[in-house]
N, CA, C and O atoms as a CHARMM CRD file, in Angstrom:
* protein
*
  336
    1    1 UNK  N     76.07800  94.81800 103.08000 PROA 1      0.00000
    2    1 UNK  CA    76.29300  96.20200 103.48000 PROA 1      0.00000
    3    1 UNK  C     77.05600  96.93300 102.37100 PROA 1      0.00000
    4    1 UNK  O     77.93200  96.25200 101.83900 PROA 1      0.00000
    5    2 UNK  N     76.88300  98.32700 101.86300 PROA 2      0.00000
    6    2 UNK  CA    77.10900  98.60100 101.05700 PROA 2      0.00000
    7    2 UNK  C     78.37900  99.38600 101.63000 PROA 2      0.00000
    8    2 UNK  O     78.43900  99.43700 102.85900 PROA 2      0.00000
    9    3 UNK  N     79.42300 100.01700 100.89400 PROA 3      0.00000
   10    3 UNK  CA    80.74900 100.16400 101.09200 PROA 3      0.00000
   11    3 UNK  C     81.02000 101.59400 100.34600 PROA 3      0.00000
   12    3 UNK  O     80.93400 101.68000  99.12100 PROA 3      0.00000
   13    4 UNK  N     81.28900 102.49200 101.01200 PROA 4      0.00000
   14    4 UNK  CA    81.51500 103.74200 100.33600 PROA 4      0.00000
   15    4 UNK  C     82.70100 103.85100 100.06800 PROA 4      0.00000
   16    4 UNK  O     83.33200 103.93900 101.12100 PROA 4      0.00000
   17    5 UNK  N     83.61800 103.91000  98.83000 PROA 5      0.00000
   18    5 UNK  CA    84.45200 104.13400  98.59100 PROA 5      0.00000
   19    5 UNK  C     84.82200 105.51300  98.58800 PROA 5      0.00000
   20    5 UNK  O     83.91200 106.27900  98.27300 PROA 5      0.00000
   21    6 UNK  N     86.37500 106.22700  98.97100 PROA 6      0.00000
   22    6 UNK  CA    86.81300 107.29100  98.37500 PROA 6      0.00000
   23    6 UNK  C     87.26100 107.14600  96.51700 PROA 6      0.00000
   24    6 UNK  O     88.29700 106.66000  96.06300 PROA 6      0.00000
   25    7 UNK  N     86.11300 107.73700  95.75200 PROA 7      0.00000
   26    7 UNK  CA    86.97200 107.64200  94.66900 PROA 7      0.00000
   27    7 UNK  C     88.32700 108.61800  94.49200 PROA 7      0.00000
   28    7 UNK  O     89.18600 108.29200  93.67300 PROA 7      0.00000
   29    8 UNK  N     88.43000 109.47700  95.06600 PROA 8      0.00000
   30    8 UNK  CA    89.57000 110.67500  94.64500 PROA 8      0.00000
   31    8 UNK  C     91.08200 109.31300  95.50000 PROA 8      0.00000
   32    8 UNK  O     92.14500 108.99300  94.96800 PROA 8      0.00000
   33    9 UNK  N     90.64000 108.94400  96.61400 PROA 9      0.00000
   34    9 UNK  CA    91.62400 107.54800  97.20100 PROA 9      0.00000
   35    9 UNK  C     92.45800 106.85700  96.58400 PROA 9      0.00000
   36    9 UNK  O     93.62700 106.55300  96.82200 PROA 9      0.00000
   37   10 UNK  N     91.35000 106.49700  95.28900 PROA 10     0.00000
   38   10 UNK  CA    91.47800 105.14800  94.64700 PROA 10     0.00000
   39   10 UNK  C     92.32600 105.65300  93.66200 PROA 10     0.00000
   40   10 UNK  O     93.49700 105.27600  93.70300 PROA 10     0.00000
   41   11 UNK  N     91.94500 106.50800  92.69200 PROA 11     0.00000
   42   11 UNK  CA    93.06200 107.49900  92.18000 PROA 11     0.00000
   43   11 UNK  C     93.78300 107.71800  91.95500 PROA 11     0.00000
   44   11 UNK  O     94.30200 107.55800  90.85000 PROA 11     0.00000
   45   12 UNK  N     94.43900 108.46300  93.37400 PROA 12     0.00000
   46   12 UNK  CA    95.64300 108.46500  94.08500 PROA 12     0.00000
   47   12 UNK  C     96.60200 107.27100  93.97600 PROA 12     0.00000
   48   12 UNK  O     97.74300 107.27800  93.51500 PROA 12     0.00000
   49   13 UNK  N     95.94600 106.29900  94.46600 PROA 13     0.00000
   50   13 UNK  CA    96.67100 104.95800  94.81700 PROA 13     0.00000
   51   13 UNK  C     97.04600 104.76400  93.29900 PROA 13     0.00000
   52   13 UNK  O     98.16900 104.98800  92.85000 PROA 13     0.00000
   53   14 UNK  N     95.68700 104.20300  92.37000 PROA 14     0.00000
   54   14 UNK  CA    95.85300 103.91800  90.96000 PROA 14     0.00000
   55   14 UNK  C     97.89900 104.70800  90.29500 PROA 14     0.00000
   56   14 UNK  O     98.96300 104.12200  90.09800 PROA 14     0.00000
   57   15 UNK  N     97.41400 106.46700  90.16000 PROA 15     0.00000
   58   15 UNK  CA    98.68300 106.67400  90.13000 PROA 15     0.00000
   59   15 UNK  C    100.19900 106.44100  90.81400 PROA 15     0.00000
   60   15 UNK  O    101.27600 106.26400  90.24500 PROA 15     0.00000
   61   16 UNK  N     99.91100 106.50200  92.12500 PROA 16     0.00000
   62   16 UNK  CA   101.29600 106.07500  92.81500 PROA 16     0.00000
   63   16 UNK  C    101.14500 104.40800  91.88000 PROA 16     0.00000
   64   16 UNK  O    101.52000 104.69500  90.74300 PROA 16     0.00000
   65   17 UNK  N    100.86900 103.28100  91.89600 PROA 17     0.00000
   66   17 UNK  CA   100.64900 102.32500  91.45600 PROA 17     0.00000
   67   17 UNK  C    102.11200 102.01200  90.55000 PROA 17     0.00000
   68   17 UNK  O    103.21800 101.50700  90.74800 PROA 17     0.00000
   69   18 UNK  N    101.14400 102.82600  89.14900 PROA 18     0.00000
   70   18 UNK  CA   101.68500 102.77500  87.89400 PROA 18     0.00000
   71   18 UNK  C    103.16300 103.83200  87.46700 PROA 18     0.00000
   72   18 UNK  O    104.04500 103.72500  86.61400 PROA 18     0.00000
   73   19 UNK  N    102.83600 104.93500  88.64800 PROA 19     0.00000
   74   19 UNK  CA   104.62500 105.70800  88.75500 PROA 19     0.00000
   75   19 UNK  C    105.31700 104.28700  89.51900 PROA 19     0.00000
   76   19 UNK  O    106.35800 103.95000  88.95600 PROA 19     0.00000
   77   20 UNK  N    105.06600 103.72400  90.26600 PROA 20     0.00000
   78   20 UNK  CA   106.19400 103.20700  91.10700 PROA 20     0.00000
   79   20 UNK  C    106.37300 102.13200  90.83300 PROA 20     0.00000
   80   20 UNK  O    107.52100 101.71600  90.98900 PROA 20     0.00000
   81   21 UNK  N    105.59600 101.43600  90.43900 PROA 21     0.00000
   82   21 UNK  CA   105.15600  99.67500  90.15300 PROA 21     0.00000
   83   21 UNK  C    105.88300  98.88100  88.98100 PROA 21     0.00000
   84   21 UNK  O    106.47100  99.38100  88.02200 PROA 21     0.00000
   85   22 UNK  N    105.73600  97.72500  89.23000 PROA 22     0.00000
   86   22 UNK  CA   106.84400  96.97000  88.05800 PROA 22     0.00000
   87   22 UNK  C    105.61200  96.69800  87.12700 PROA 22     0.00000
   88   22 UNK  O    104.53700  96.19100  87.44900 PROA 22     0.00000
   89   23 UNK  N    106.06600  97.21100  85.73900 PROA 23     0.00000
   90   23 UNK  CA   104.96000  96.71200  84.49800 PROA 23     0.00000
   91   23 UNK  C    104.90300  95.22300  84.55000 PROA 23     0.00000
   92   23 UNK  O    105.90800  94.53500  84.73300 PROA 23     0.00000
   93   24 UNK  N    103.53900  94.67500  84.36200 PROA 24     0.00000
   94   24 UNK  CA   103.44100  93.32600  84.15200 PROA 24     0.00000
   95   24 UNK  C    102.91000  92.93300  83.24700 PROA 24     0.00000
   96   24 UNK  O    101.89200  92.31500  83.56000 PROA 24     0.00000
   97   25 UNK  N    103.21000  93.00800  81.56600 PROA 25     0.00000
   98   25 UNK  CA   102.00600  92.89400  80.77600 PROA 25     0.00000
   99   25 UNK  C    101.30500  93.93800  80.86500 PROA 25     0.00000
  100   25 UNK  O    102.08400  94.87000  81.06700 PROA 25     0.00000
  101   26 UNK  N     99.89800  94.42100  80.81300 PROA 26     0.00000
  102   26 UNK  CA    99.05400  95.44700  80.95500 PROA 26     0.00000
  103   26 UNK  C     98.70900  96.20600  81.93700 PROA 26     0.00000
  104   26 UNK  O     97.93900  97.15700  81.80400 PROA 26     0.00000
  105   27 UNK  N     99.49900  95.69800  83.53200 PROA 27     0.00000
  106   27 UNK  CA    99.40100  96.16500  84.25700 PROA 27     0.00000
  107   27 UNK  C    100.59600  96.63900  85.19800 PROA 27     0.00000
  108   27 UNK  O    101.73800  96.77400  84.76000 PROA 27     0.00000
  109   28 UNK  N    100.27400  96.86400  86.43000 PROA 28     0.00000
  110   28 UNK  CA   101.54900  97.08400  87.22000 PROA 28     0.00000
  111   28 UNK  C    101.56700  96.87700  88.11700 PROA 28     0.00000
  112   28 UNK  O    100.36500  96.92600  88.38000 PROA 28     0.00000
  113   29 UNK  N    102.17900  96.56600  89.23300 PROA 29     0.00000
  114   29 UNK  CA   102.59800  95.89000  90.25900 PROA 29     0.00000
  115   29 UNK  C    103.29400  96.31500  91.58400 PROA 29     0.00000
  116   29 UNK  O    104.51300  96.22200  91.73100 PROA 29     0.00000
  117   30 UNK  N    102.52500  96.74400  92.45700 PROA 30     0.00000
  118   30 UNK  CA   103.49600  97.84800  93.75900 PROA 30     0.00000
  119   30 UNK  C    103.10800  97.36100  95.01500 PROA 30     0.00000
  120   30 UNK  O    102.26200  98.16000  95.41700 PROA 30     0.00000
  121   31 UNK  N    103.23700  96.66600  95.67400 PROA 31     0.00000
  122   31 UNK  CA   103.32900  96.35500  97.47000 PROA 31     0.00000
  123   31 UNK  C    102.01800  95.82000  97.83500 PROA 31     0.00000
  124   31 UNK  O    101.29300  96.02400  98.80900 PROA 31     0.00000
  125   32 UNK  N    101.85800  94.80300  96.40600 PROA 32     0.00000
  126   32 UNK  CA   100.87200  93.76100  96.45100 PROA 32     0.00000
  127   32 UNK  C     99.46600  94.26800  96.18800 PROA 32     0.00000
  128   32 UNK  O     98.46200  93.84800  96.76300 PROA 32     0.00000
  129   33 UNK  N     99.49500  95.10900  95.36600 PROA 33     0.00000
  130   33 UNK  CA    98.27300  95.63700  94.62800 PROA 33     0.00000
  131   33 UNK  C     98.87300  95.75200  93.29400 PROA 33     0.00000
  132   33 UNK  O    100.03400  95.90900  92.91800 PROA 33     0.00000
  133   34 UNK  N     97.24200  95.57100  92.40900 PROA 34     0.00000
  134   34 UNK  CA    98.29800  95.84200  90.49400 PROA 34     0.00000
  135   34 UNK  C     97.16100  96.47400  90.27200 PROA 34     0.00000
  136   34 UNK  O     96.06100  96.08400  90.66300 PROA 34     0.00000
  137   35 UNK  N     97.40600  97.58900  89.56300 PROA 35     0.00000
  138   35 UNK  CA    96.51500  98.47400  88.47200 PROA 35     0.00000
  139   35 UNK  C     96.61600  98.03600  87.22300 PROA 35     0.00000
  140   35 UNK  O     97.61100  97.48200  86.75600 PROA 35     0.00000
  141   36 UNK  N     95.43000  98.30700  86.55500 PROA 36     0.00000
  142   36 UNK  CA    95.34200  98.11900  84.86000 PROA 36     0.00000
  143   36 UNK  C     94.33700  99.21400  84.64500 PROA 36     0.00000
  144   36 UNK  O     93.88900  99.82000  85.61800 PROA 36     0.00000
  145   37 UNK  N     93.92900  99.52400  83.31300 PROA 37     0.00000
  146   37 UNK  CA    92.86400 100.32100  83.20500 PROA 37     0.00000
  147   37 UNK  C     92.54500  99.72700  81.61500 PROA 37     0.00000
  148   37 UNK  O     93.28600  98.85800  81.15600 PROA 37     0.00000
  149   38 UNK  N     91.46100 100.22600  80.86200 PROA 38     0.00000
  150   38 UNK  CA    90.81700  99.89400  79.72600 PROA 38     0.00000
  151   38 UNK  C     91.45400 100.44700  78.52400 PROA 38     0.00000
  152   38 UNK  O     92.34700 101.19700  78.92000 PROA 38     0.00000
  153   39 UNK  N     91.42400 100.43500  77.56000 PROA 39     0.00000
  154   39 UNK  CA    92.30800 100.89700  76.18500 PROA 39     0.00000
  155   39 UNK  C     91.70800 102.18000  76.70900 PROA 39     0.00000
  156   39 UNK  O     92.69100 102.65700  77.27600 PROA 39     0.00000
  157   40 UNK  N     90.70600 103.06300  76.88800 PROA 40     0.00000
  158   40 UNK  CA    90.76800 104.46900  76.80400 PROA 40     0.00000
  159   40 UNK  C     90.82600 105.21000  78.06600 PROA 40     0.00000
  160   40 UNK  O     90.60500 106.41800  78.14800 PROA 40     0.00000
  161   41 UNK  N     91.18800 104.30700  79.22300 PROA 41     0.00000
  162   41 UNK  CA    91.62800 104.70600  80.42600 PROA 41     0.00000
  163   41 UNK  C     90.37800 105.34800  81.42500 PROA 41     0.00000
  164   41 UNK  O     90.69000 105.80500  82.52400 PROA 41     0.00000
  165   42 UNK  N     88.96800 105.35100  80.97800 PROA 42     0.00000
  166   42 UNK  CA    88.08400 105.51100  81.51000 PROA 42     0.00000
  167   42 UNK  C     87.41800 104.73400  82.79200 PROA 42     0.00000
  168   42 UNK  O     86.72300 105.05500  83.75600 PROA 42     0.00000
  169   43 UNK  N     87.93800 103.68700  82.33800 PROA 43     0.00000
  170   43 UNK  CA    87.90400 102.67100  84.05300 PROA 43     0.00000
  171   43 UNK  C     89.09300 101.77700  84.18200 PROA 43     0.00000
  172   43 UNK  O     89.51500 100.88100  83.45100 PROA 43     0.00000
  173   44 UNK  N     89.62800 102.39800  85.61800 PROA 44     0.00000
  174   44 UNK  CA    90.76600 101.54300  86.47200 PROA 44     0.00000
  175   44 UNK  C     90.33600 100.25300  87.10200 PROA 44     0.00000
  176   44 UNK  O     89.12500 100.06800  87.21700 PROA 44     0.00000
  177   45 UNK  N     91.33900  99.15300  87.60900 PROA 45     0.00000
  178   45 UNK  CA    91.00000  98.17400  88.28300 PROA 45     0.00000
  179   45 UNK  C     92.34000  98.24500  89.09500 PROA 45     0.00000
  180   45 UNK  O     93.48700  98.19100  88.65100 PROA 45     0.00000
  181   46 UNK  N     91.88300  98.39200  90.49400 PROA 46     0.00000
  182   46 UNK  CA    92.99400  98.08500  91.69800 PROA 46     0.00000
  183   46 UNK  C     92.75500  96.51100  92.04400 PROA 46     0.00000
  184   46 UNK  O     91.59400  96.15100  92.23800 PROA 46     0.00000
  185   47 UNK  N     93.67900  95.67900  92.11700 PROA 47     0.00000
  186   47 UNK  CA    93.72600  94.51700  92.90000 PROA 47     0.00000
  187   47 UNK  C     94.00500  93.75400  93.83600 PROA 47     0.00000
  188   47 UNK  O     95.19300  93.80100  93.52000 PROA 47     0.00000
  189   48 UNK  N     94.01000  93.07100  94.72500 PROA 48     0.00000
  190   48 UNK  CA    95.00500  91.96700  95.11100 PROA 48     0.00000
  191   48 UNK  C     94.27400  91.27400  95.43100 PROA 48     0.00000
  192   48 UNK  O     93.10700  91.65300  95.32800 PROA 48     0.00000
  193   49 UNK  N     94.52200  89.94200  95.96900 PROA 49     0.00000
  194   49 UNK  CA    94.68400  88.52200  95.93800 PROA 49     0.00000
  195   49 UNK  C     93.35100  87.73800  95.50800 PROA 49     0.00000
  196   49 UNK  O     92.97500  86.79600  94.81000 PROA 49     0.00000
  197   50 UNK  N     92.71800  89.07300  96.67100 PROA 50     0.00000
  198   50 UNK  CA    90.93400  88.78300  97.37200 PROA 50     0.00000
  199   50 UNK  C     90.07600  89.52600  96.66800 PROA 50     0.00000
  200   50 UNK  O     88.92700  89.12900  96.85800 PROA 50     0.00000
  201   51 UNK  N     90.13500  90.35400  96.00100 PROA 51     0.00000
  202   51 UNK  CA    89.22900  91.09000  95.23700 PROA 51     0.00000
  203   51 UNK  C     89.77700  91.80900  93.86300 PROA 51     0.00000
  204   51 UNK  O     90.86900  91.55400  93.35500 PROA 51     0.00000
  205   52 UNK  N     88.52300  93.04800  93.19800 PROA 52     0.00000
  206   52 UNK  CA    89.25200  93.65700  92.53100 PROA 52     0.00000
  207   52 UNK  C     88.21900  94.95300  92.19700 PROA 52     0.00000
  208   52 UNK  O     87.09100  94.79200  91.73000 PROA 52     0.00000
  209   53 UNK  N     88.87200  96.40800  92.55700 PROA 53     0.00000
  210   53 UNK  CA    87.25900  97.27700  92.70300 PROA 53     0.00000
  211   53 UNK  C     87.95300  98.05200  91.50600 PROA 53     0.00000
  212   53 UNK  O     89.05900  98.53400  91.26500 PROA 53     0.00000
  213   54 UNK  N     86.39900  97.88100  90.71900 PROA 54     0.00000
  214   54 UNK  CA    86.59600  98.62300  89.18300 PROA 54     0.00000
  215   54 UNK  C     85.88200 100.14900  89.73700 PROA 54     0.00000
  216   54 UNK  O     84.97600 100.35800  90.54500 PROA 54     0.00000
  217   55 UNK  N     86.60900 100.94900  89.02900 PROA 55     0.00000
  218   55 UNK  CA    86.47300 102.82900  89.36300 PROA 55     0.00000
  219   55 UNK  C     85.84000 102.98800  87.63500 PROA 55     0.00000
  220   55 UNK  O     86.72800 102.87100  86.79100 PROA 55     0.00000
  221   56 UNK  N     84.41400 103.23800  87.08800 PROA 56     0.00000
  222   56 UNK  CA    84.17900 103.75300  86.24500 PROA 56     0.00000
  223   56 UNK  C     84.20400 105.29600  86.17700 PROA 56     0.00000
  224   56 UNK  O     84.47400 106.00500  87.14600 PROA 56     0.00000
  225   57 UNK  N     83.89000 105.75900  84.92300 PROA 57     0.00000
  226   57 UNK  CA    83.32600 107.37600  84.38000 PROA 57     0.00000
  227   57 UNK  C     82.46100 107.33800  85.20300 PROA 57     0.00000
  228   57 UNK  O     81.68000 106.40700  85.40000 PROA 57     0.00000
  229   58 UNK  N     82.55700 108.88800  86.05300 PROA 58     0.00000
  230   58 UNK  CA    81.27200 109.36800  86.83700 PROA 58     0.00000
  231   58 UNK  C     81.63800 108.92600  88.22400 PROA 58     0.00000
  232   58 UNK  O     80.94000 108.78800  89.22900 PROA 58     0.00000
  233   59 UNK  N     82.60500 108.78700  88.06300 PROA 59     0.00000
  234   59 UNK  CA    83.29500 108.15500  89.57900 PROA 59     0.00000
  235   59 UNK  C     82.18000 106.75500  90.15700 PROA 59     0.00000
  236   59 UNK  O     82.24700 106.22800  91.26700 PROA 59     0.00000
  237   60 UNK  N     81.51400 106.51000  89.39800 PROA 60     0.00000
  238   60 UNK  CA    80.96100 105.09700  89.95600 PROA 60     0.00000
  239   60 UNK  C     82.30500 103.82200  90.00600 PROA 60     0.00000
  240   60 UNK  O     83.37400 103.72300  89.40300 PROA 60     0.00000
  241   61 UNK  N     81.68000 103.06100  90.93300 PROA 61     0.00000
  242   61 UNK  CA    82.66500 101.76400  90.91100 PROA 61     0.00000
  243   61 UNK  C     82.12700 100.46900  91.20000 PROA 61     0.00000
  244   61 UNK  O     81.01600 100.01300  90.93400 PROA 61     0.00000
  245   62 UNK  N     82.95300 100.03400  91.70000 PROA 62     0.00000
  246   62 UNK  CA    81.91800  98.14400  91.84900 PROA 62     0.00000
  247   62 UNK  C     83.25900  97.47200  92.12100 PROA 62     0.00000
  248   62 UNK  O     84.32000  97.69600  91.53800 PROA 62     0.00000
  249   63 UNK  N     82.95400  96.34800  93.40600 PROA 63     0.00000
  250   63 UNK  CA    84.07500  95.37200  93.90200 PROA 63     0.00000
  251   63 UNK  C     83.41800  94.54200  93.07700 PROA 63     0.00000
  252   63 UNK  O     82.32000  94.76000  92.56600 PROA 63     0.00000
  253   64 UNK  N     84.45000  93.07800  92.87500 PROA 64     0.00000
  254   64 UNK  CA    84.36000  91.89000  92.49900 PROA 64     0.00000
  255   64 UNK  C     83.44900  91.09700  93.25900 PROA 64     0.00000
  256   64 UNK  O     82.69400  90.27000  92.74800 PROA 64     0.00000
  257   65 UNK  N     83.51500  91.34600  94.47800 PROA 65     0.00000
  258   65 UNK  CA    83.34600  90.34500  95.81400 PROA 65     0.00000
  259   65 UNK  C     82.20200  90.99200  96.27900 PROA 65     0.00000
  260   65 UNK  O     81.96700  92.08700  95.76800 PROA 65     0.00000
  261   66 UNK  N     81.21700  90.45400  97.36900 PROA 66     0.00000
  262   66 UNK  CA    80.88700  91.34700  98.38300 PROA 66     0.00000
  263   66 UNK  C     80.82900  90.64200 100.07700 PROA 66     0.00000
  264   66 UNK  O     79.89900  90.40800 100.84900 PROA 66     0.00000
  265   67 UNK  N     82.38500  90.45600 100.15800 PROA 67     0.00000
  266   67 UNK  CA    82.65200  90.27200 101.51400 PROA 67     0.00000
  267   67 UNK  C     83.16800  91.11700 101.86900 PROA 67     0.00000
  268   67 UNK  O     83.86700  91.87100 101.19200 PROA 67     0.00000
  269   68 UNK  N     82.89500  91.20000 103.25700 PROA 68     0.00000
  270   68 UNK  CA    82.88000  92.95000 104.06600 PROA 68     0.00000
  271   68 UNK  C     84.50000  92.73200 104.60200 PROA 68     0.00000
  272   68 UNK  O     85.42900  93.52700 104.45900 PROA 68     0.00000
  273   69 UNK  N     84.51600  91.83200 105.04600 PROA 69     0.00000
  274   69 UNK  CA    86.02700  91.58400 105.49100 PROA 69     0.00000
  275   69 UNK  C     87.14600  92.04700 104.60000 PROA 69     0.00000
  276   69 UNK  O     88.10100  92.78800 104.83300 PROA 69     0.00000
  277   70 UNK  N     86.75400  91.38500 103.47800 PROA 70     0.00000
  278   70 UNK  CA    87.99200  91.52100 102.07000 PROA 70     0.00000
  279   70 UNK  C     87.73700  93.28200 101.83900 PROA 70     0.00000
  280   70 UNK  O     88.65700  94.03900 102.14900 PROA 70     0.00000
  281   71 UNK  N     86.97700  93.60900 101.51100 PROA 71     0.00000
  282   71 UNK  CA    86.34200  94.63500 101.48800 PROA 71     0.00000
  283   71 UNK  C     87.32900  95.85200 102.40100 PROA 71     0.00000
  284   71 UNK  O     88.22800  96.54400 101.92500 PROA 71     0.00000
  285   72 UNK  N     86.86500  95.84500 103.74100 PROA 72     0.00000
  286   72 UNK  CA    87.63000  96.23600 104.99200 PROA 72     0.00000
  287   72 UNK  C     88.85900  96.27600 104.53300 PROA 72     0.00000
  288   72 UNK  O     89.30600  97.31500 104.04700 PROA 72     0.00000
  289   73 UNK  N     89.60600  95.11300 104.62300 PROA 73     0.00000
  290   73 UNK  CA    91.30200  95.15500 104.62600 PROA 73     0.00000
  291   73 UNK  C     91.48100  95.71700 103.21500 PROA 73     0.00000
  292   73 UNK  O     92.63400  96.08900 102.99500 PROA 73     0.00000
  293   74 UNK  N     90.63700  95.86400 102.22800 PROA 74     0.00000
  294   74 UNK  CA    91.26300  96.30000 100.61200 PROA 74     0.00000
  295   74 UNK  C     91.63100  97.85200 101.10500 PROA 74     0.00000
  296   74 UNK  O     92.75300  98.27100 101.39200 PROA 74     0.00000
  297   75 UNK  N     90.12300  98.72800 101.12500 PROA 75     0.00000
  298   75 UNK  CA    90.58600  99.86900 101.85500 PROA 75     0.00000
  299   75 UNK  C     91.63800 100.52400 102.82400 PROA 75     0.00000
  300   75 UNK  O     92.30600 101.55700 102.78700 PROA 75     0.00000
  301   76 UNK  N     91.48100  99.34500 103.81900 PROA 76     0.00000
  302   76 UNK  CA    92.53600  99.83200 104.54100 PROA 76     0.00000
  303   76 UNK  C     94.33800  99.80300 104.41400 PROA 76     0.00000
  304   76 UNK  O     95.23700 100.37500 105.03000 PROA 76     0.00000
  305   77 UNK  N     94.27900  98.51700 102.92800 PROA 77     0.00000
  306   77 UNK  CA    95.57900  98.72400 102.00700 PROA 77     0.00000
  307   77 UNK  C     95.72500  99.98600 101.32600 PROA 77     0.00000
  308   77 UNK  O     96.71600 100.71300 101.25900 PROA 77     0.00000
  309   78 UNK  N     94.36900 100.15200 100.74300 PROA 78     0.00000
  310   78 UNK  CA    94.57300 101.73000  99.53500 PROA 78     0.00000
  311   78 UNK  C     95.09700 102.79800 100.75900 PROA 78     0.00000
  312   78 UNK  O     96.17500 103.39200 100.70500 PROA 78     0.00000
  313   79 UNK  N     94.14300 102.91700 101.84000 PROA 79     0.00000
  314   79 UNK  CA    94.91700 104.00700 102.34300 PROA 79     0.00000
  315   79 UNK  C     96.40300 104.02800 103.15200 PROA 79     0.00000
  316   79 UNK  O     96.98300 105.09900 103.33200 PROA 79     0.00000
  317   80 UNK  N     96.84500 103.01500 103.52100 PROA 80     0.00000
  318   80 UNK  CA    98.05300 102.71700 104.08400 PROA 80     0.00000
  319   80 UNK  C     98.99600 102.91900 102.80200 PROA 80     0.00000
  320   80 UNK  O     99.86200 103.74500 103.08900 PROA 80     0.00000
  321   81 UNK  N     99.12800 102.45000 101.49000 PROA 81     0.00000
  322   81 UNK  CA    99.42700 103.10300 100.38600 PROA 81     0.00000
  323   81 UNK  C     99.45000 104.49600  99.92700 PROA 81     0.00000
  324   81 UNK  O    100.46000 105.01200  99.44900 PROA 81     0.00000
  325   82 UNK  N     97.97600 105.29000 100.12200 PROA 82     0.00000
  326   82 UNK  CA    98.21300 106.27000  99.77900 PROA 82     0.00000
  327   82 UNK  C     99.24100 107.49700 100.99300 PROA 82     0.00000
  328   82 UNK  O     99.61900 108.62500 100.67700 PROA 82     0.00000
  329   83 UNK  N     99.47200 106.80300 102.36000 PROA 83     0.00000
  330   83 UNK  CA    99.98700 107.73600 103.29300 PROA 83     0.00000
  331   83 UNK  C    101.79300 107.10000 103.18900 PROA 83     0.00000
  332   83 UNK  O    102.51500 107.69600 103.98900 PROA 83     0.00000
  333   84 UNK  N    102.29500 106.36500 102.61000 PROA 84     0.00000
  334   84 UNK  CA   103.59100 106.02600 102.11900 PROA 84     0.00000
  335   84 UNK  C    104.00900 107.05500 101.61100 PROA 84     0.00000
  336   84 UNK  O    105.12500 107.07800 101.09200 PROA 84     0.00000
């Protein structure tokens, strides 16, 4: 089943992320999600444990995984994040 992401969501989250988050090496680290993005910042990667959904140019994206479950709870982290 295919999975519609909010990209403007992901975003959001990405920045709160990297304002709030502990640097780790190339990335950063905030309430069990880590952002990184590419040397020219054109595609982000949100993470945790179970997956990892890359946000390209053109607002396209792509999970790691395609379990609906992991899937489910990732989203429902980004947005519980973005309403903090």
């Amino acid at each position: 089943m295919q999975r519609v992401v909010d990209v403007n969501l992901a975003l959001r989250v990405y920045e709160k992320i990297t304002r709030l988050g502990i640097k780790q090496g190339e990335s950063y680290l905030y309430q069990g999600l880590r952002a990184s993005s590419d040397w020219d910042g054109y595609t982000i990667v949100l993470s945790n444990q179970q997956l990892d959904l890359s946000v390209f140019f053109h607002n396209k994206y792509q999970f790691s995984v395609h379990d609906d479950k992991a899937i489910d709870s990732f989203i429902k982290q980004l947005k519980h994040l973005d309403q903090d």
